[in-house]
C-alpha positions in Angstrom: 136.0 58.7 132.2 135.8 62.7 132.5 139.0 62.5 134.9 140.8 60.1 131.8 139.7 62.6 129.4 140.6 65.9 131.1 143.9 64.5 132.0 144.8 63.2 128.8 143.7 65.8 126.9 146.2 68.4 128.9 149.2 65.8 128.9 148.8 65.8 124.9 148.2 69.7 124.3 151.2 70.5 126.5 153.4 67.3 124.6 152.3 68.9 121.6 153.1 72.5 122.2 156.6 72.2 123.2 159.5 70.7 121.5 161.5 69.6 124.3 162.2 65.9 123.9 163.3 65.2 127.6 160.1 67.1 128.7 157.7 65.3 125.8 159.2 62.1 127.6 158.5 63.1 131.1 155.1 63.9 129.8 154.3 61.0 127.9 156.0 58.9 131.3 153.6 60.6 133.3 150.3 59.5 131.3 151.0 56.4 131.5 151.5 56.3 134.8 148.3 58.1 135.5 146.4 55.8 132.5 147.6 52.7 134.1 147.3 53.4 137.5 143.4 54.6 136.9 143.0 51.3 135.2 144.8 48.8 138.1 143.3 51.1 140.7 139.6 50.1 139.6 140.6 46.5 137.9 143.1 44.7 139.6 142.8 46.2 143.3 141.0 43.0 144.6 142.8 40.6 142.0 146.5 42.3 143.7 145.0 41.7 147.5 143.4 38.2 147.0 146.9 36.9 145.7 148.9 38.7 148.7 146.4 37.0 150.7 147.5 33.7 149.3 151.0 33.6 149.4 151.4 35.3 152.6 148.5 33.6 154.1 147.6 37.3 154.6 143.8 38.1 156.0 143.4 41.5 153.5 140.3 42.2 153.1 139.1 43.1 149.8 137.3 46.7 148.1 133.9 47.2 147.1 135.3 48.5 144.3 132.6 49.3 141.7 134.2 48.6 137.9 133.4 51.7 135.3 131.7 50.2 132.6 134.1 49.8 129.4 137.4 51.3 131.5 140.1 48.8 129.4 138.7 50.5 126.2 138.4 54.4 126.9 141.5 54.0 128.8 143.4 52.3 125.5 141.8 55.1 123.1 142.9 57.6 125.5 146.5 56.5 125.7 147.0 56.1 122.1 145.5 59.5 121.7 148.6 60.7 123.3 151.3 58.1 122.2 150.6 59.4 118.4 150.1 63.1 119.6 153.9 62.6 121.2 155.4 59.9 118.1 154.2 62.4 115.4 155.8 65.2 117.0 153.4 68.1 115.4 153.8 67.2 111.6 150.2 65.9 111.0 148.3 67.5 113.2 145.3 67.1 111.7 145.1 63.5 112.0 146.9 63.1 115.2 146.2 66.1 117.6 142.9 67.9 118.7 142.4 71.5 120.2 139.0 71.6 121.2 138.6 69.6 124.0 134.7 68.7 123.6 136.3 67.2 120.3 138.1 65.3 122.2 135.8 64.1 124.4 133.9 63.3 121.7 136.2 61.0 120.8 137.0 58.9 124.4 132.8 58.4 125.4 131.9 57.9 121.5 128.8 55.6 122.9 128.9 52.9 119.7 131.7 51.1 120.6 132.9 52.0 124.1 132.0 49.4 126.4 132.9 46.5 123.6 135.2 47.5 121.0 136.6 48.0 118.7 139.4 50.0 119.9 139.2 53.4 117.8 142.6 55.3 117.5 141.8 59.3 117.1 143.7 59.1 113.6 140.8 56.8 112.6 137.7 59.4 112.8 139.7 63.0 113.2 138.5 64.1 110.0 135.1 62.9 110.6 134.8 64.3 113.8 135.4 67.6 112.4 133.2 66.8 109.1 130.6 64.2 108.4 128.5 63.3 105.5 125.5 61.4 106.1 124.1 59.3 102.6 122.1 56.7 102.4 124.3 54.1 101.3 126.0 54.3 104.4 122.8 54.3 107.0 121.6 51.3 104.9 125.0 49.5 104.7 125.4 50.3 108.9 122.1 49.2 109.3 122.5 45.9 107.9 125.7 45.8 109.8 123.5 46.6 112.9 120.9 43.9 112.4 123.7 40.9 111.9 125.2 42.0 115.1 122.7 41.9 117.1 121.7 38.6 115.2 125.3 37.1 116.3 125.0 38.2 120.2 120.9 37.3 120.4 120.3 34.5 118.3 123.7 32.8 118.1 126.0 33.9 121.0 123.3 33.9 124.0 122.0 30.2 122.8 125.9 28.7 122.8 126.0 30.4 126.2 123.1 28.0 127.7 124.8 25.0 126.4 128.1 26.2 127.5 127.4 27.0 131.1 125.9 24.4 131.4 128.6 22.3 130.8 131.3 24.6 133.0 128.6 23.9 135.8 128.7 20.1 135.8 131.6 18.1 137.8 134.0 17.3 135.0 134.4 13.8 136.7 130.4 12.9 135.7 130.0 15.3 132.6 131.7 12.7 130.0 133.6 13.5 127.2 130.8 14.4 124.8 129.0 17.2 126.9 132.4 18.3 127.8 133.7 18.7 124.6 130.1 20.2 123.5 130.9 23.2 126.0 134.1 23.6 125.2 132.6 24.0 121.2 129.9 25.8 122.7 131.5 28.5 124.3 134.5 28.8 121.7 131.6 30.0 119.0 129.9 31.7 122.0 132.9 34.2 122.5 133.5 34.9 118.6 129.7 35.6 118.3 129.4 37.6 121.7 132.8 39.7 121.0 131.8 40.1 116.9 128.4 41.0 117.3 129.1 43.7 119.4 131.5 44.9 117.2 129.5 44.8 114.2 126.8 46.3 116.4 129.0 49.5 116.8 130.3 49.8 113.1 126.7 49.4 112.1 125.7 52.2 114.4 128.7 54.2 113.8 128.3 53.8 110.3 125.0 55.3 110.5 125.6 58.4 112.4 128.7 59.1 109.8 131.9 57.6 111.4 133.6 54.6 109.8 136.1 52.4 112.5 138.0 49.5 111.7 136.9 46.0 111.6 137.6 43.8 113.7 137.4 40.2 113.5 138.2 38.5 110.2 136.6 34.7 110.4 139.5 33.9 112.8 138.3 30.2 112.9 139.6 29.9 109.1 142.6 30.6 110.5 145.5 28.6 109.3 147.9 29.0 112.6 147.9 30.6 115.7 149.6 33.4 114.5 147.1 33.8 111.5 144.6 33.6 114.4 145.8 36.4 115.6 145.6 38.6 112.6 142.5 38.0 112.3 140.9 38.3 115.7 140.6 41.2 118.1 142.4 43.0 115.6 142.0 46.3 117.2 143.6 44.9 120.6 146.0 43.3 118.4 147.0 46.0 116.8 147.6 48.2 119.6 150.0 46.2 121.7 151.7 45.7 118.7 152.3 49.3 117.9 152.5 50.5 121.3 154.5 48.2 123.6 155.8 45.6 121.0 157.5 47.6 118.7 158.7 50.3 121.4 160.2 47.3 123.5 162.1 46.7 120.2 159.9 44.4 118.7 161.5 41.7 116.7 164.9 43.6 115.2 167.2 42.8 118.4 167.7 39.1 118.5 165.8 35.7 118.8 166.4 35.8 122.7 164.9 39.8 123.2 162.1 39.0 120.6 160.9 36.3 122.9 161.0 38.5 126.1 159.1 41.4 124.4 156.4 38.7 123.2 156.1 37.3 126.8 155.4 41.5 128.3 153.1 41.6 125.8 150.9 38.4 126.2 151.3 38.6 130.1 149.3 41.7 129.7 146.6 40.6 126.9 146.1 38.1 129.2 145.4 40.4 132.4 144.0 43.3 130.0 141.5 41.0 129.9 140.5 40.6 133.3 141.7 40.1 136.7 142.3 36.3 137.3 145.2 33.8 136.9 143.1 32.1 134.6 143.2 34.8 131.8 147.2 35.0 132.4 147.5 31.7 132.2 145.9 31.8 128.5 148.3 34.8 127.8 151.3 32.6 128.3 150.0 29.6 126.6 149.3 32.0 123.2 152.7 33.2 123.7 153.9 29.9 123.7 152.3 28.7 120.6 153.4 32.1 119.0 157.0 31.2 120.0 156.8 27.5 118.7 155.4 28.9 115.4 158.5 32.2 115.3 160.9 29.5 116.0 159.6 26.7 113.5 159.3 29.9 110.7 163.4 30.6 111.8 164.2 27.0 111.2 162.7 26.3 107.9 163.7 28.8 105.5 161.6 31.6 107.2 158.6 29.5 105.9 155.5 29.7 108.3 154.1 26.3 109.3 151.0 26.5 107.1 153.6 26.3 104.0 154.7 23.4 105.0 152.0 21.4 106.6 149.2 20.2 105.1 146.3 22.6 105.1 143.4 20.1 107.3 146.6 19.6 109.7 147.1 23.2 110.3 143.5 23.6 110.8 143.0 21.0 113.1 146.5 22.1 115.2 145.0 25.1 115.2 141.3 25.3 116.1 142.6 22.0 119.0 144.8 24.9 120.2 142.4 27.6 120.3 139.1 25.3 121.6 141.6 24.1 124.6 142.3 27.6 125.7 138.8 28.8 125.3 138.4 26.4 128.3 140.8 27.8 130.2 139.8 31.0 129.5 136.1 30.0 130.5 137.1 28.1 134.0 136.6 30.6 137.1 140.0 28.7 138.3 143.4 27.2 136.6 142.6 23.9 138.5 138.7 23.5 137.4 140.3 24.7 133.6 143.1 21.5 133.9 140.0 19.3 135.3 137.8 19.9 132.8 140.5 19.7 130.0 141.6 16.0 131.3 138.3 14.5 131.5 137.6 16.3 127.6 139.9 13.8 127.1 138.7 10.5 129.1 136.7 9.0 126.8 135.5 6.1 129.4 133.7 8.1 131.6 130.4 7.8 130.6 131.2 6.5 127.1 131.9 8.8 124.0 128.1 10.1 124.3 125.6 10.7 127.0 121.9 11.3 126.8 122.5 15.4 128.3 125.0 16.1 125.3 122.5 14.6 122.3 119.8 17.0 124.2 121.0 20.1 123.6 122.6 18.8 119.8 119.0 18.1 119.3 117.6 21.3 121.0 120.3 23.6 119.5 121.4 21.7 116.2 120.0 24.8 113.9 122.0 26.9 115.6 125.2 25.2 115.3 124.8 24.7 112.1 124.3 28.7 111.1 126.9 28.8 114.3 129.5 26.5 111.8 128.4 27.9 108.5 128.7 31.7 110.0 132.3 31.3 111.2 133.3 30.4 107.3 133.1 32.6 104.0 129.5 30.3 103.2 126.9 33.3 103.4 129.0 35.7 101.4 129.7 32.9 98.5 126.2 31.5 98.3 124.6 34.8 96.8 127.6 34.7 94.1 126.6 31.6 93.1 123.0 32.0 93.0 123.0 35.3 91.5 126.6 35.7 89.7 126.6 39.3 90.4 124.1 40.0 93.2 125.0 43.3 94.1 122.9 44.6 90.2 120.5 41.7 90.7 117.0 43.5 92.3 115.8 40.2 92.9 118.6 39.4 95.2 118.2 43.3 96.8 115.1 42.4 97.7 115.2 39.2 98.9 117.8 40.5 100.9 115.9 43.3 102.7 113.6 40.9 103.7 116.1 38.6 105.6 117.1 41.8 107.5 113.8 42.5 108.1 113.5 38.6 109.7 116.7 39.1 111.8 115.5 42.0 113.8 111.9 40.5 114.2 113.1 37.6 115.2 115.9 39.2 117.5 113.4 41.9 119.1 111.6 38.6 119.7 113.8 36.9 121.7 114.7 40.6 123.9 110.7 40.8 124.6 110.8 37.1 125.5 113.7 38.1 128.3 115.7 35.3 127.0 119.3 34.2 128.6 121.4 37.4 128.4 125.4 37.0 129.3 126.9 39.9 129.3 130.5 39.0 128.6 132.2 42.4 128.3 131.7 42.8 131.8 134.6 41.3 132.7 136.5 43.8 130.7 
């Protein structure tokens, strides 16, 4: 991380101070090189040697290669640091470009969100870094943030993940199609609550200590399409392959035929961004897929999006089916245990529709599920509307509120002290 920020920082300062285009490119060239290479060096190493190994029936041996904790996301702050410094081209300086480099630094090891998101672009928090104002309405509103994050990864996210190992443990063959299809549910609101809580977690925190960075996940399992879901998940990552390799490749203004070739770059490497295995670029290309189906459906019908035409409970079903399928894959530790487990989600005559495990942990974990369920919709933020009317004057409501915060973290701290089951998904990235 100091090596990524010293290097950075210098590539930027010198883009910044000259106004040679052929030498900003060079520059800019050269920091991606080094950005990327620091990044496949430590990531994809072993992931590189292992495939050599099988095509070429090689005998490679692999690297103890230790992985630096949150590398994917300092190293994407860091190299939009110095795309915008070289887009903006000196005219905003104050929101693009830094001098001091402790500022800087600052910025890349900001400890809220750097091992899990979200992904913070320098523009975000550049005048906060320089000036921040600390009231109470903020360090309450982060706080609150703070406590439902850690309520999502504690209470939520780390139960889904007993039932959904569980399930990725079994043989698929004698699983049956219920416990099957409970992992597969399992882990899909395992991952939204793992990868949200942690974001709230570091808004909350960041929110208290005076920054404010972008949210990022907006219920995606309300969404209508797998292009809504999308726009409403990982925006952060979203966002940033969007602006910097999408729309530089030419995004969608040259043709149907390049449109399609820049989408598949860009979901080849969300997939592997996300870690080294064929399993994650396998999940790449199926999204790009999907995302290609729904361009060219949108192209062929009046430039109307399939949501506009479908009915609404079809596009939700298409969509969460789509989305709980390549959760699975994304899960499986290979594409053959992912395709295994997918066909026998399917078989419902092995062991009938439902099995004696599956109704255990339905039983055991039915609570759950259901604040799981009603968490992923809009049901907690419309129920005090309809209680109160306008809950935000109502003291009642205030306090009654408190107190459920209050409740979270006990119960939370709780479960920590207890030494409960503890995944720690972001490891992978």
């Amino acid at each position: 991380m100091i090596i990524s920020i010293i290097v950075n920082y210098f590539i930027a300062k010198n883009i910044h101070s000259t106004r040679d285009k052929a030498k900003q490119k060079k520059l800019l060239i050269i920091s991606i090189i080094l950005n990327i290479g620091l990044l496949a060096f430590f990531k994809y190493t072993n992931f590189l040697i292992a495939t050599i190994n099988s095509l070429f029936l090689a005998n490679i041996s692999l690297i103890n290669i230790p992985l630096p904790i949150g590398i994917s996301f300092f190293t994407f702050q860091a190299m939009s640091y110095v795309f915008d410094v070289y887009y903006d081209d000196g005219r905003n300086d104050s929101i693009y470009y830094q001098k001091n480099i402790l500022d800087f630094a600052l910025y890349i090891s900001m400890f809220p969100q750097l091992v899990a998101g979200p992904i913070v672009r320098y523009s975000n928090i550049a005048k906060e870094i320089k000036s921040r104002k600390f009231n109470l309405n903020d360090i309450n509103d982060g706080l609150k943030k703070f406590v439902y994050g850690l309520s999502k990864k504690v209470l939520i996210a780390n139960s889904m993940a007993i039932v959904a190992d569980r399930a990725f443990m079994l043989d698929p063959k004698d699983a049956g199609f219920a416990m099957l299809t409970l992992g597969a549910i399992s882990y899909t609101l395992q991952i939204y609550f793992d990868f949200s809580g942690y974001s709230d977690m570091a808004i909350g925190i960041g929110k208290m200590i005076g920054f404010h960075f972008p949210e990022n996940f907006k219920n995606p399992y309300l969404a209508k399409s797998v292009t809504d879901f999308w726009r409403r998940w990982h925006i952060t990552l979203s966002s940033w392959f969007k602006d910097y390799l999408y729309i530089p490749l030419g995004g969608s203004k040259k043709g149907f035929n390049k449109t399609i070739i820049n989408l598949l770059i860009v979901w080849v490497l969300t997939g592997l961004w996300h870690g080294a295995k064929w399993t994650f670029v396998l999940w790449g290309l199926l999204y790009f897929v999907f995302l290609t189906f729904e361009k060219h459906f949108k192209a062929t019908h009046n430039n109307k999006s399939i949501d506009r035409i479908l009915p609404y409970f079809l596009c939700r079903i298409y969509t969460m089916v789509v989305i709980v399928l390549l959760w699975v894959i994304f899960r499986s530790d290979s594409i053959r245990s992912a395709f295994l487990y997918i066909a026998n989600m399917f078989n419902i005559t092995n062991r009938g529709l439902v099995n004696s495990q599956s109704l255990f942990y339905i039983k055991d974990f039915l609570l759950v599920y259901v604040f799981a369920i009603l968490s992923c919709t809009n049901f907690f933020k419309i129920l005090p509307k309809i209680i109160f009317k306008n809950p935000e004057k109502s003291y009642v409501y205030n306090i009654l509120s408190i107190i459920f915060i209050v409740i979270l973290l006990i119960l939370c701290t709780l479960y920590i002290i207890k030494g409960s089951y503890n995944p720690f998904i972001y490891f992978n990235f």
